[in-house]
C-alpha positions in Angstrom: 53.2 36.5 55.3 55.9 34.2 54.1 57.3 35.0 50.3 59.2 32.6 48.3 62.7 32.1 48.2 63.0 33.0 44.6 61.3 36.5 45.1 63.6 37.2 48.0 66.1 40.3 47.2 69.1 41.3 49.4 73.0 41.0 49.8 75.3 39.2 52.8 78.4 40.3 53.4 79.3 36.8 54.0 83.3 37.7 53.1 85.0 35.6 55.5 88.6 36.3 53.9 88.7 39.9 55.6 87.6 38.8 58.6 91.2 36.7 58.7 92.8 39.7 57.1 91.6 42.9 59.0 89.0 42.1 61.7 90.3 38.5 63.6 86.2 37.8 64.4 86.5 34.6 62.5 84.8 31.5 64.4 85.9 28.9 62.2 89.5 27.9 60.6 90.0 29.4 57.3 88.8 26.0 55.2 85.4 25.1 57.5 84.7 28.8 56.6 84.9 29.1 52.5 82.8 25.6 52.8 80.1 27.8 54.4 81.0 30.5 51.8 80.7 28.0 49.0 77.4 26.2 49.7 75.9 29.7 50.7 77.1 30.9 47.1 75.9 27.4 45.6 72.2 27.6 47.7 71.6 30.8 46.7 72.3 30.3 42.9 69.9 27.3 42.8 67.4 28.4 45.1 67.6 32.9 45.2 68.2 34.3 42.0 67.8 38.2 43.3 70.4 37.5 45.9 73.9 38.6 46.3 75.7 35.5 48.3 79.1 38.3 49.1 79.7 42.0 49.6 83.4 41.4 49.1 84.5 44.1 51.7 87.9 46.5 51.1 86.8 48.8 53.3 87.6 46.7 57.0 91.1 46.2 55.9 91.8 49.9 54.8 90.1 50.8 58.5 92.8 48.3 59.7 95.8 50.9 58.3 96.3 49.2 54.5 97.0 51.9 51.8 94.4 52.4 48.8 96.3 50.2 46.5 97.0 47.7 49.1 93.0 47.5 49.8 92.3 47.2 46.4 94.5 44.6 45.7 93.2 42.3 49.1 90.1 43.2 47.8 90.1 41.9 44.6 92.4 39.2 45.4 89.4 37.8 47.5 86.6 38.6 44.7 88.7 36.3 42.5 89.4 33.7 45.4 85.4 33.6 45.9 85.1 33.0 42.0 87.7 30.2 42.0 85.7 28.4 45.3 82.3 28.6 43.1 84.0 27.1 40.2 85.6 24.4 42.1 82.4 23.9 43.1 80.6 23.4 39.8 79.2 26.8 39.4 78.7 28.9 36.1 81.1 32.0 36.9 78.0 33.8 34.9 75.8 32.7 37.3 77.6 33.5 40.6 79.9 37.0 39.4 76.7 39.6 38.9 76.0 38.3 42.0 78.8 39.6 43.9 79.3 43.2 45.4 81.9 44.7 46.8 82.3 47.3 49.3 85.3 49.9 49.6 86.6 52.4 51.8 86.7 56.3 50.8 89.4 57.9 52.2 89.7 62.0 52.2 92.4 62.0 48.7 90.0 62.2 46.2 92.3 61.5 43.3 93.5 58.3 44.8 90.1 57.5 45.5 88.8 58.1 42.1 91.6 55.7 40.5 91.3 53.0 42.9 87.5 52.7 42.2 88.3 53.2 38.0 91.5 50.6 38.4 89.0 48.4 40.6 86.3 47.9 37.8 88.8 47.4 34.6 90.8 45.1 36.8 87.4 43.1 37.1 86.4 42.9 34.0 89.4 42.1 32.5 90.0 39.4 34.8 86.3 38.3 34.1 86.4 38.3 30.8 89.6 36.9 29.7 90.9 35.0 32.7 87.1 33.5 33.5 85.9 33.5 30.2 82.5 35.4 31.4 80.6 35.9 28.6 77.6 37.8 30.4 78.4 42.0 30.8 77.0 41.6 34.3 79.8 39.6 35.4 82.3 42.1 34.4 80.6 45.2 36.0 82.5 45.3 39.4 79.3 46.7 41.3 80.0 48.3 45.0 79.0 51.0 47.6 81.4 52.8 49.5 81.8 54.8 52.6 83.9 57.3 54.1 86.2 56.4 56.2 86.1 55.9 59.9 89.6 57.2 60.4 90.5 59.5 58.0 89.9 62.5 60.3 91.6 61.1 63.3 95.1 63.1 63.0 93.7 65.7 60.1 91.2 67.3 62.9 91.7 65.5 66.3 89.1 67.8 67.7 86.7 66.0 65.9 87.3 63.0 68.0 86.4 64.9 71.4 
């Protein structure tokens, strides 16, 4: 059965900056790419209002050897460059931020881990609200999932990797 559009729920990862920064499985150069970012961000907001256009995804470039703080701040850095390309593009930023997610690594320092994630959501919503001017709480609420990391273990317990 088909459903409309507008009832449609669910999330792309759709973050083509990492894919430059971490991964090098880009297809297209770096400006044919945000186009496709942009009018995916711009068809969604008009046509799929339960669904999130970017997972913005820290957790390839810590896998690729970045510290915590350096994922965070590649991380972020491309949350706001994805905010910048909507509003270029004519978009409400309270339209198209509660629409983003964002999706870190979790490496085995709990601490570090613990204030990453806390310096992750003030930095968003204090960027949000007073360098965007969002005016909707949804668009300051930094909303992500993370995961443990694939190679935290790797030299703590090699025989893990057997």
């Amino acid at each position: 059965a088909r459903r409309a559009r507008e009832r449609l729920g669910g999330t792309l990862q759709n973050d083509i900056l990492k894919e430059y920064q971490a991964q090098k499985e880009f297809i297209f150069p770096p400006r044919q790419s945000m186009r496709l970012v942009r009018d995916t961000m711009a068809f969604t907001a008009a046509e799929m209002p339960k669904w999130n256009s970017i997972s913005v995804s820290g957790y390839h470039i810590r896998e690729a050897g970045s510290t915590a703080a350096e994922e965070l701040a590649f991380t972020l850095a491309n949350g706001f460059a994805y905010v910048e390309l909507a509003r270029e593009a004519g978009l409400d930023v309270d339209t198209v931020a509660p629409r983003l997610s964002f999706f870190f690594n979790a490496h085995i320092d709990f601490f570090e881990e613990i204030a990453k994630y806390r310096a992750a959501r003030r930095l968003w919503a204090t960027w949000m609200r007073h360098h965007y001017g969002a005016t909707d709480e949804r668009s300051w609420q930094l909303r992500f999932h993370t995961q443990t990391a694939g190679v935290s273990l790797t030299a703590q317990q090699p025989e893990v990797n057997i």
